[in-house]
N, CA, C and O atoms as a GROMACS GRO file, in nm:
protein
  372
    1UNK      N    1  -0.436   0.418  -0.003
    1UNK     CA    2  -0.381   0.550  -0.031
    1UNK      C    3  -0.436   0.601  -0.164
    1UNK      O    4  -0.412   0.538  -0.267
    2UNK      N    5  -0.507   0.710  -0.165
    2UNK     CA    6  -0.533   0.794  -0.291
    2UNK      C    7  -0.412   0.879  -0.326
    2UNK      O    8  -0.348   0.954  -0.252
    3UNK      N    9  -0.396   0.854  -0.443
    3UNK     CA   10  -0.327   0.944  -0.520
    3UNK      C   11  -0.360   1.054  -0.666
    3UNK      O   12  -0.382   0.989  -0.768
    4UNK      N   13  -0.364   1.204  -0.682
    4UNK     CA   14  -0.343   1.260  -0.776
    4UNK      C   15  -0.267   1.224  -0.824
    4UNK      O   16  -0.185   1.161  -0.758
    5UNK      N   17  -0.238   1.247  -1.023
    5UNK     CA   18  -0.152   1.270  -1.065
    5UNK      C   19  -0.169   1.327  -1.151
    5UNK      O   20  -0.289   1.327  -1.179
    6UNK      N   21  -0.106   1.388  -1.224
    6UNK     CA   22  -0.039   1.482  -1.370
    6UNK      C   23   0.038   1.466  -1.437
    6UNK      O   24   0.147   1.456  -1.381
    7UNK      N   25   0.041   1.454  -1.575
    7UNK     CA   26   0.173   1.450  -1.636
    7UNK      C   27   0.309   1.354  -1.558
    7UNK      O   28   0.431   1.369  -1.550
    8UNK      N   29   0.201   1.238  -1.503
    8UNK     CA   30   0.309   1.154  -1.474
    8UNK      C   31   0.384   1.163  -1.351
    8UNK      O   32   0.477   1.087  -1.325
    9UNK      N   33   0.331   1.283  -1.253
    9UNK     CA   34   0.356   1.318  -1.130
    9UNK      C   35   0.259   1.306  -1.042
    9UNK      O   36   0.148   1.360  -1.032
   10UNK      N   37   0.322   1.217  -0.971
   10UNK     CA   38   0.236   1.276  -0.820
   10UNK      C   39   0.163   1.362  -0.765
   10UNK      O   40   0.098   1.282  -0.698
   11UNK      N   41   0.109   1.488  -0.731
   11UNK     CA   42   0.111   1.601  -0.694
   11UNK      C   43  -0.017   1.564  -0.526
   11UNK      O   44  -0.027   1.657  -0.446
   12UNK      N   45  -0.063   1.491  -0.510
   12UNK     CA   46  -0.090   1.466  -0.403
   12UNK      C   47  -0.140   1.316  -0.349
   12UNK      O   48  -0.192   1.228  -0.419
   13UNK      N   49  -0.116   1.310  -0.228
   13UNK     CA   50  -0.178   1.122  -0.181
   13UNK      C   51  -0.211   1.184  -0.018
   13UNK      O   52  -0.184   1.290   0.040
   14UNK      N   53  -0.278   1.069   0.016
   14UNK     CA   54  -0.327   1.069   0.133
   14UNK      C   55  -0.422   0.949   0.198
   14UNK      O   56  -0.522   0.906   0.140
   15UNK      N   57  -0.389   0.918   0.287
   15UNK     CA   58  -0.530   0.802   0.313
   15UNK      C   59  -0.655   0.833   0.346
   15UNK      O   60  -0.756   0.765   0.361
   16UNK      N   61  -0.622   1.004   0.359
   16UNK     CA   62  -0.752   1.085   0.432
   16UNK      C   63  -0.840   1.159   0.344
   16UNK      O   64  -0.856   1.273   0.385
   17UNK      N   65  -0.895   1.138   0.249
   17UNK     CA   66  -0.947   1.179   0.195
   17UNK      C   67  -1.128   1.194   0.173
   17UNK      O   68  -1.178   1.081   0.170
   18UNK      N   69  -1.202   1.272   0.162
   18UNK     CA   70  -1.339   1.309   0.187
   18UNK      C   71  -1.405   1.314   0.048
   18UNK      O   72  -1.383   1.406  -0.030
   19UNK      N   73  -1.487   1.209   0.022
   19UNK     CA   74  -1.537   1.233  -0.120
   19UNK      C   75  -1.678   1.294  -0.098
   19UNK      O   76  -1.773   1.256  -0.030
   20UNK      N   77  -1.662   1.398  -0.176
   20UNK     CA   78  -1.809   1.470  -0.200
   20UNK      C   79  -1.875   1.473  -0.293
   20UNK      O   80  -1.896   1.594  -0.284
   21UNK      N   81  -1.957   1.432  -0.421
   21UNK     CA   82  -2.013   1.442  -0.526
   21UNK      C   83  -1.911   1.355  -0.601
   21UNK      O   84  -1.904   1.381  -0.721
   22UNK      N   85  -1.840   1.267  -0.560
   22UNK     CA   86  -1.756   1.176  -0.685
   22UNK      C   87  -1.621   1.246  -0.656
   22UNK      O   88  -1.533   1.185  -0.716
   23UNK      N   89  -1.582   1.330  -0.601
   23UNK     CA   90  -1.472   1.416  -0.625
   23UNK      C   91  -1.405   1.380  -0.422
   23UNK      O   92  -1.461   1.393  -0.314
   24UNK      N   93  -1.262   1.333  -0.464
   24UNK     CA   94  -1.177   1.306  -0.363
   24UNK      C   95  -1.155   1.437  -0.284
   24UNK      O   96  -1.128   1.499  -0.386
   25UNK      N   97  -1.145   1.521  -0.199
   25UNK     CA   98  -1.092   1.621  -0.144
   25UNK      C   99  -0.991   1.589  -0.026
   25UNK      O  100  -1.024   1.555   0.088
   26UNK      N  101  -0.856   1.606  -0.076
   26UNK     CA  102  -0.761   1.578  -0.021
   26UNK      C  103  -0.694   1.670   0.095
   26UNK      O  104  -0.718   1.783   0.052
   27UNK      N  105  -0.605   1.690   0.247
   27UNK     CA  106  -0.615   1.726   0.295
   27UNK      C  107  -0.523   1.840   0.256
   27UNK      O  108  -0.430   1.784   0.197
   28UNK      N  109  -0.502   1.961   0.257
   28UNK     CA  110  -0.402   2.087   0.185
   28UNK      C  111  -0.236   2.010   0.192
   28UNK      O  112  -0.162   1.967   0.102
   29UNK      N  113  -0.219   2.018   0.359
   29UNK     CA  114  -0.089   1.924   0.348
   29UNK      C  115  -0.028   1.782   0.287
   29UNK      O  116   0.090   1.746   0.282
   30UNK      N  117  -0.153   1.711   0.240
   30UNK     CA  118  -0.129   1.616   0.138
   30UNK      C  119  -0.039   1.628  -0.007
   30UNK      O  120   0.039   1.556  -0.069
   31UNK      N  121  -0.101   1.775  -0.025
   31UNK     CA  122  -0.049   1.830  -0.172
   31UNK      C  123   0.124   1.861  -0.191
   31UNK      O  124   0.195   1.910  -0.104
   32UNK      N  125   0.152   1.833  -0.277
   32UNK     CA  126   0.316   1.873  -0.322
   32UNK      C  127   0.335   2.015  -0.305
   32UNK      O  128   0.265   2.105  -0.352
   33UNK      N  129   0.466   2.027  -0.213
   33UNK     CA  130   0.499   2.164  -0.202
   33UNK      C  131   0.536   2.215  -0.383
   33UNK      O  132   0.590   2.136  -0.460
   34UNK      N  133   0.505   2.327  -0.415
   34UNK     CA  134   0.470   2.379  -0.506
   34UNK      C  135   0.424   2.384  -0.671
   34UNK      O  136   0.440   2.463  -0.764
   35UNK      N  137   0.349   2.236  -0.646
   35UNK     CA  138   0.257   2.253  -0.726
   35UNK      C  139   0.126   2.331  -0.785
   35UNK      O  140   0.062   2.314  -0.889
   36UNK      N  141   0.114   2.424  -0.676
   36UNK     CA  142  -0.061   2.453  -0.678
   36UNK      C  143  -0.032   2.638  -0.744
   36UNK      O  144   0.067   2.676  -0.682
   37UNK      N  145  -0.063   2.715  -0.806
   37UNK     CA  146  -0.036   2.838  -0.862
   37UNK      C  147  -0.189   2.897  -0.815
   37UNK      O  148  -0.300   2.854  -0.846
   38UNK      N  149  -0.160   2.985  -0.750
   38UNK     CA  150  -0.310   3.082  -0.740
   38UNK      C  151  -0.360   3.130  -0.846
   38UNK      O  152  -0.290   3.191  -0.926
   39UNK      N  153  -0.469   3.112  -0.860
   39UNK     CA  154  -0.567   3.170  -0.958
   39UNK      C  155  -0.706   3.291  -0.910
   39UNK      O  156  -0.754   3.290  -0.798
   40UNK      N  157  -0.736   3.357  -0.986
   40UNK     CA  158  -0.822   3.433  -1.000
   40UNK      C  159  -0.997   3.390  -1.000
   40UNK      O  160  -1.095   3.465  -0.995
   41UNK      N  161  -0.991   3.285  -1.006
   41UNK     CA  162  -1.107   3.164  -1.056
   41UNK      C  163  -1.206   3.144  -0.973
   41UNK      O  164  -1.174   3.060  -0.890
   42UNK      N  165  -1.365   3.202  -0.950
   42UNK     CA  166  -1.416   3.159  -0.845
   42UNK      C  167  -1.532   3.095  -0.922
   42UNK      O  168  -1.552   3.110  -1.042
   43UNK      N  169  -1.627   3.003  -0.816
   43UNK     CA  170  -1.742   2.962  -0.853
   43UNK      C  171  -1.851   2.932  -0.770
   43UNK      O  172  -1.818   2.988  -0.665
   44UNK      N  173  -1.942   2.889  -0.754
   44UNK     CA  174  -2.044   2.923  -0.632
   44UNK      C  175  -2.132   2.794  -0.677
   44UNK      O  176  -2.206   2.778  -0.774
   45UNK      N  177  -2.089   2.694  -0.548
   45UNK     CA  178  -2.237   2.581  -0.537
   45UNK      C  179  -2.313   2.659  -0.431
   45UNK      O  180  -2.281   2.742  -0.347
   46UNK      N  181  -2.487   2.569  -0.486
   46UNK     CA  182  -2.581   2.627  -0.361
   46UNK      C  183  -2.503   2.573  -0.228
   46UNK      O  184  -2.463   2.646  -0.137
   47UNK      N  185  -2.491   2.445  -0.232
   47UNK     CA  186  -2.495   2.403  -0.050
   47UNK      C  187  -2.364   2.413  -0.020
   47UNK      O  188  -2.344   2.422   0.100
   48UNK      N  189  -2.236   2.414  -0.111
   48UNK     CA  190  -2.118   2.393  -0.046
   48UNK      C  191  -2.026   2.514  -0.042
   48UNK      O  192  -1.909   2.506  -0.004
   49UNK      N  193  -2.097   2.650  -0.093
   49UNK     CA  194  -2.038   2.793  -0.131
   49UNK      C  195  -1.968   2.847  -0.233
   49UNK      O  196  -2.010   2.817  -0.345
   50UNK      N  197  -1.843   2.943  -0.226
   50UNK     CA  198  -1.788   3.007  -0.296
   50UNK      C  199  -1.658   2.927  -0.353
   50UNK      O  200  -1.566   2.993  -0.306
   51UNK      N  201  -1.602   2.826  -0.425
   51UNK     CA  202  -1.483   2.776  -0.466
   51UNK      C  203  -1.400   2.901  -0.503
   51UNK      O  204  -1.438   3.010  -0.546
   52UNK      N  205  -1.224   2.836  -0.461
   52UNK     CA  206  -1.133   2.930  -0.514
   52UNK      C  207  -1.096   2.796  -0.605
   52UNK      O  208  -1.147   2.684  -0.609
   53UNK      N  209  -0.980   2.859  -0.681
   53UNK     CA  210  -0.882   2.792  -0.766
   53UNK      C  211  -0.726   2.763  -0.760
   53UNK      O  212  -0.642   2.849  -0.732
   54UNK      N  213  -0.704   2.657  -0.784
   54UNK     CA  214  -0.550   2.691  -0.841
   54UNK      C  215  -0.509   2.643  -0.952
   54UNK      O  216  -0.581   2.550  -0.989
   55UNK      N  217  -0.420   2.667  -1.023
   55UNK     CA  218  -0.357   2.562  -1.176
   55UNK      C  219  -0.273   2.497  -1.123
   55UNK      O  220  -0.214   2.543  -1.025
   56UNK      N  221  -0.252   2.408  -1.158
   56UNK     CA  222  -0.151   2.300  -1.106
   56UNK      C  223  -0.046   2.310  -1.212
   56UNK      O  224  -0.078   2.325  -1.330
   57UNK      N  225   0.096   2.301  -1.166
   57UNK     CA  226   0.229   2.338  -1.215
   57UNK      C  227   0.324   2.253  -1.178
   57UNK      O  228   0.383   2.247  -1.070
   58UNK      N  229   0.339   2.158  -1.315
   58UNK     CA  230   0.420   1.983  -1.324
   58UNK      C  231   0.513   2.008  -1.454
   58UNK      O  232   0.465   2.009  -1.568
   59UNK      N  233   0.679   2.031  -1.424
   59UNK     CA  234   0.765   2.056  -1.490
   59UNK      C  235   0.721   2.156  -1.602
   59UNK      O  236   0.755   2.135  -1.718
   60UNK      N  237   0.657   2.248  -1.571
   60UNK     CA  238   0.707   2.389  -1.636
   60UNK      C  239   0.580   2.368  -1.733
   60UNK      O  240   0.548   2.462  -1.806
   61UNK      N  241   0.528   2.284  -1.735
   61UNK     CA  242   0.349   2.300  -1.789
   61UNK      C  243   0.192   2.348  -1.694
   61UNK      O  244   0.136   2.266  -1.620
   62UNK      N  245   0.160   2.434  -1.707
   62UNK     CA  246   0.011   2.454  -1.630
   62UNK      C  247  -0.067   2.387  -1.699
   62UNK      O  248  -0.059   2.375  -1.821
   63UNK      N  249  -0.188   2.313  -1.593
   63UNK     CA  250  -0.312   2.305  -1.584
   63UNK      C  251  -0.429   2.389  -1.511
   63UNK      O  252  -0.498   2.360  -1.413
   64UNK      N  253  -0.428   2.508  -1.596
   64UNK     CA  254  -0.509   2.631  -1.520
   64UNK      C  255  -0.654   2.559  -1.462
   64UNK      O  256  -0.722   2.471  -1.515
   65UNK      N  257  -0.672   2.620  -1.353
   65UNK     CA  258  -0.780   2.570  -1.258
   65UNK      C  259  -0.821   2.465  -1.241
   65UNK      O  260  -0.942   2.447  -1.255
   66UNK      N  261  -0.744   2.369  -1.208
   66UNK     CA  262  -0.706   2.190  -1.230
   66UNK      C  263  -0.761   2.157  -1.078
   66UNK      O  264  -0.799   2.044  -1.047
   67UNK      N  265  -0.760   2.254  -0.997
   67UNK     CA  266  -0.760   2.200  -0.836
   67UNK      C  267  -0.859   2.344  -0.767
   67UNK      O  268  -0.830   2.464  -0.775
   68UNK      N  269  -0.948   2.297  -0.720
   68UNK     CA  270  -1.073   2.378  -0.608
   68UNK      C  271  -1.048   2.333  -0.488
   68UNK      O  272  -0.993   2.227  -0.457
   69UNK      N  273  -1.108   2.456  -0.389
   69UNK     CA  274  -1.157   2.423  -0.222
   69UNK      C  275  -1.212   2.543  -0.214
   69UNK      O  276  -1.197   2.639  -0.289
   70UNK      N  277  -1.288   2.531  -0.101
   70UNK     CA  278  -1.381   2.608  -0.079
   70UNK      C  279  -1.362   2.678   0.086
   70UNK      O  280  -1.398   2.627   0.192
   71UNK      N  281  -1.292   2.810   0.064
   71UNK     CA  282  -1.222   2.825   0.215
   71UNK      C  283  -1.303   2.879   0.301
   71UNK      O  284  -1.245   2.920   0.402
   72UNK      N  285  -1.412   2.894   0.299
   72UNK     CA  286  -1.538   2.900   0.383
   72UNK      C  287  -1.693   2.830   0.360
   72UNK      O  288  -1.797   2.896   0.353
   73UNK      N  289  -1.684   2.681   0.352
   73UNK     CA  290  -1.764   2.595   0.311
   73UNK      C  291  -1.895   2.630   0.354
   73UNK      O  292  -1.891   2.670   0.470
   74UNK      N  293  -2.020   2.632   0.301
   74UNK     CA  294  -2.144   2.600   0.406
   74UNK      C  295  -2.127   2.481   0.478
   74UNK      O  296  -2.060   2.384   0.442
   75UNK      N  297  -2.211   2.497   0.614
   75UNK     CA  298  -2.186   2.406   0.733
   75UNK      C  299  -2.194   2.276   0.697
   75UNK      O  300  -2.122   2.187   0.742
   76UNK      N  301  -2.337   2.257   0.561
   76UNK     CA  302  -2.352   2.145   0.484
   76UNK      C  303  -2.219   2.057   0.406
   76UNK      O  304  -2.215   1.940   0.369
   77UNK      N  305  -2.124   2.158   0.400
   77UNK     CA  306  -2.030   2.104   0.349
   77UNK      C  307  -1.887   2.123   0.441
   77UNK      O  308  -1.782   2.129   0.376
   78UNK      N  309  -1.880   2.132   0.559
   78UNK     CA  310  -1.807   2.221   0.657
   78UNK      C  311  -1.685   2.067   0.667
   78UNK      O  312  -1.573   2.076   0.718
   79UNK      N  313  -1.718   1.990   0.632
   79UNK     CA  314  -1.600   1.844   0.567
   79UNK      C  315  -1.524   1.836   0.516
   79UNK      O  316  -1.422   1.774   0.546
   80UNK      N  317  -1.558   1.928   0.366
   80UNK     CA  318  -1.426   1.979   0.326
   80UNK      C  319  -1.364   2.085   0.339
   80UNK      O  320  -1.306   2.107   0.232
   81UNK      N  321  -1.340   2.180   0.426
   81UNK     CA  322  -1.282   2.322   0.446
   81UNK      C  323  -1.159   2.252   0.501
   81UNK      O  324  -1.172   2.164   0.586
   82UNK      N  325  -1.017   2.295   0.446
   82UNK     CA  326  -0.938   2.265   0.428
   82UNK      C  327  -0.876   2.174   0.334
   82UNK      O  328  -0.759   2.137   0.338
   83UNK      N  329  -0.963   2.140   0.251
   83UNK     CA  330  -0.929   2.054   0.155
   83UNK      C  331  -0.894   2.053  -0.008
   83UNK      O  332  -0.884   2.172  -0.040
   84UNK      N  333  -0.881   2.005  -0.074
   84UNK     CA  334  -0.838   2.038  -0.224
   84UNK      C  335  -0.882   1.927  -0.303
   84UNK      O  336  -0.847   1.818  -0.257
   85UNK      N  337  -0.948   1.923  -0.404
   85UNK     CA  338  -0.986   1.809  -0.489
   85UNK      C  339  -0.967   1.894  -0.641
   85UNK      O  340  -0.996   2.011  -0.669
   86UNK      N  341  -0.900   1.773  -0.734
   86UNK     CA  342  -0.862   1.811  -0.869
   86UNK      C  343  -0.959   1.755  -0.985
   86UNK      O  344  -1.046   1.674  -0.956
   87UNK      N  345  -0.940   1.798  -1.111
   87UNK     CA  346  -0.982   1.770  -1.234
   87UNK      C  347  -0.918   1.840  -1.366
   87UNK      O  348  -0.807   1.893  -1.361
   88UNK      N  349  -0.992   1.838  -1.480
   88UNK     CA  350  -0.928   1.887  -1.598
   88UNK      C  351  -0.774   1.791  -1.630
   88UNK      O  352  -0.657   1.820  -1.652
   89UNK      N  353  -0.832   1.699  -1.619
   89UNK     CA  354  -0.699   1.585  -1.653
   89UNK      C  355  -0.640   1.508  -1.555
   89UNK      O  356  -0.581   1.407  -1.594
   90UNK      N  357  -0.643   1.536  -1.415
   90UNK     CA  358  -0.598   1.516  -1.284
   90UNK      C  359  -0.645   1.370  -1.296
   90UNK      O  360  -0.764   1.340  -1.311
   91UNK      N  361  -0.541   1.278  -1.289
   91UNK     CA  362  -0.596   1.143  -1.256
   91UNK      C  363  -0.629   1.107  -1.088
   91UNK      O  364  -0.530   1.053  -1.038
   92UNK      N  365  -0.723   1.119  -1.006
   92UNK     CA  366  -0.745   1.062  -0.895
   92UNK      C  367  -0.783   0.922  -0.863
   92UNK      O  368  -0.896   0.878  -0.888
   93UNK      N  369  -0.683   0.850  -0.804
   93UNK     CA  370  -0.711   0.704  -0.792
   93UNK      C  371  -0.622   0.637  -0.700
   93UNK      O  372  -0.634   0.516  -0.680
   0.00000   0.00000   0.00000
């Protein structure tokens, strides 16, 4: 079982998880109901597309843009569409 965590929380596990470049991408329903805060945040790989964002929100502290997916992957990356993988402090392990 992989697990995120934050500030000492949980915020996602799963046994299903898809690693792409070093980075776990966990399945959406894996994630803690309302941890994830929409963000404004985009970014663009060549092969895997357009990333959105969210900040992750663990007892009343943000980690702005802590967690990516990419909701229309290139086909090259069409593995993780539906998925979520974290950083900026996010312990994955």
């Amino acid at each position: 079982m992989v697990q995120a965590t934050w500030n000492g929380t949980v915020i996602a596990q799963s046994d299903d998880t898809v690693v792409v470049e070093g980075n776990h991408y966990f399945p959406a329903d894996a994630v803690t109901d309302g941890v994830l805060k929409p963000s404004d945040t985009k970014s663009t790989c060549p092969w895997k597309g357009t990333a959105s964002y969210h900040s992750v929100v663990v007892d009343g502290q943000e980690n702005r843009d802590a967690a990516w997916y990419y909701p229309e992957p290139k086909d090259a990356a069409k593995e993780i569409k539906g998925r979520i993988a974290f950083w900026k402090g996010v312990t994955v392990a």
